[in-house]
C-alpha positions as CSV (number, residue, x, y, z in Angstrom):
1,X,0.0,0.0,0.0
2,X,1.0,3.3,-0.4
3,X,0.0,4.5,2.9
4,X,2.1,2.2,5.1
5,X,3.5,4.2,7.5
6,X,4.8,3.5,11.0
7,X,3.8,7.1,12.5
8,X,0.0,7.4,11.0
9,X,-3.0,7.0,13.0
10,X,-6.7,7.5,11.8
11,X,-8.9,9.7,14.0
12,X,-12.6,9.4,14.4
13,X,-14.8,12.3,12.7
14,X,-18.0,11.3,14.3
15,X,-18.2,14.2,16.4
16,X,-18.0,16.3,13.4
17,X,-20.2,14.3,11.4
18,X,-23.2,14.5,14.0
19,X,-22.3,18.5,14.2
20,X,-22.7,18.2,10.4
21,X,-26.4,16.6,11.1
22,X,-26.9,19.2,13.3
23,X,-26.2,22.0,11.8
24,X,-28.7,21.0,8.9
25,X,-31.4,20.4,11.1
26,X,-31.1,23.7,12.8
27,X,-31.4,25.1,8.7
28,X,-34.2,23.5,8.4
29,X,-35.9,24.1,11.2
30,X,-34.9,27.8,11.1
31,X,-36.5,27.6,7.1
32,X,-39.9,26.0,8.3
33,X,-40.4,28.3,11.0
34,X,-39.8,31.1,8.3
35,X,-42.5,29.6,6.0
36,X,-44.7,28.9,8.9
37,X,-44.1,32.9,9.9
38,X,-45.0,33.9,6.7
39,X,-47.9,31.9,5.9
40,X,-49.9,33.6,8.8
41,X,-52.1,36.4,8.0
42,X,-50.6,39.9,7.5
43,X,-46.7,38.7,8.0
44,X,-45.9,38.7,4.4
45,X,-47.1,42.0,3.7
46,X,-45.2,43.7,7.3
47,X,-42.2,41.8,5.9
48,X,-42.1,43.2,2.5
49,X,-42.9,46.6,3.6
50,X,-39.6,46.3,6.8
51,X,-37.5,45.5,3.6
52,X,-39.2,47.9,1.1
53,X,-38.2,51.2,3.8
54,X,-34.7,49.3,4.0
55,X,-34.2,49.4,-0.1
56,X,-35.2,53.1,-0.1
57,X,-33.2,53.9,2.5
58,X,-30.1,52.5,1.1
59,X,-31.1,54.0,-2.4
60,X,-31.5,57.5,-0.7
61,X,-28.3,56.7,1.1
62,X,-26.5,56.2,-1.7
63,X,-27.9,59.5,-3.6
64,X,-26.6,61.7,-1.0
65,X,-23.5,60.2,-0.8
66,X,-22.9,60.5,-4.6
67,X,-23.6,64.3,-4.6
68,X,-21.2,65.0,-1.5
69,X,-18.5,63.2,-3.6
70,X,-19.5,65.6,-6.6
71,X,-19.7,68.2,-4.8
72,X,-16.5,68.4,-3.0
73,X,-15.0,66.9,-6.1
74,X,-15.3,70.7,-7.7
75,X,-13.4,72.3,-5.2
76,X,-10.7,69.9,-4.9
77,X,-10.6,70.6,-8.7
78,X,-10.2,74.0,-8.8
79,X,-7.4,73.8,-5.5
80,X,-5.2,71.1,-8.1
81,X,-5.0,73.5,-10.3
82,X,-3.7,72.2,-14.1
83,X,-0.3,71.1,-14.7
84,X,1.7,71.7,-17.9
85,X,5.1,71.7,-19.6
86,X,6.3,75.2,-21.3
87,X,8.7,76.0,-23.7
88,X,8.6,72.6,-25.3
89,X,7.9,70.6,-28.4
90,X,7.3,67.1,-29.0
91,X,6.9,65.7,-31.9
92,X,6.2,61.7,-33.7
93,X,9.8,61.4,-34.7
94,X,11.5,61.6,-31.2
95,X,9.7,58.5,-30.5
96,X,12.5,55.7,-30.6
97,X,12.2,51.8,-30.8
98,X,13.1,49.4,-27.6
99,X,16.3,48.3,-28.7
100,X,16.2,44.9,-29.7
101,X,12.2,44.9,-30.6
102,X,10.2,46.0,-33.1
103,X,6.3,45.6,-34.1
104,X,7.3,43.0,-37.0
105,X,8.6,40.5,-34.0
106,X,4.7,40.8,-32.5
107,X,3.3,40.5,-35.7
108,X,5.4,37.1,-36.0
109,X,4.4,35.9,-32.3
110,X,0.9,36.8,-32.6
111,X,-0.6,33.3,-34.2
């Protein structure tokens, strides 16, 4: 075999396997008593509204953030100021090739 080893022992996992069957029926008991909640008269609706104010809320949330950021964008804008170069002049043929490439070697690789 290839597992013959002097030093290995085999531990027990039942413990873990009845925290396993456990842990399922707590799932579904927690999902029966969920249906069971919901099925009783005037639940559903209570529920949906709780999480109808909770989608608004974030929505609204989220608006206001959004204009904050835009509008303390503008004057961290106008603080940066612009940066530029003067008194200089670039141009397409001071653009020089990698020394030892050139786009016919990608062209070659490509398929």
């Amino acid at each position: 075999m290839a597992n013959d080893v002097n030093n290995q022992r085999k531990a027990g996992t039942g413990k873990s396997a009845l925290g396993l069957v456990g842990l399922a029926v707590a799932i579904i008991a927690v999902i029966a008593v969920a249906a069971w909640a919901l099925m009783q008269p005037g639940v559903m609706e209570q529920v949906l509204y709780v999480v109808a104010i909770i989608v608004v809320a974030i929505v609204v949330i989220a608006i206001v953030a959004y204009a904050v950021y835009a509008l303390a964008a503008i004057p961290v804008y106008a603080m940066k100021g612009e940066q530029y170069q003067e008194n200089v002049d670039y141009s397409i043929e001071d653009v020089k090739p990698v020394e030892g490439k050139s786009l016919d070697d990608e062209d070659k690789n490509r398929f």
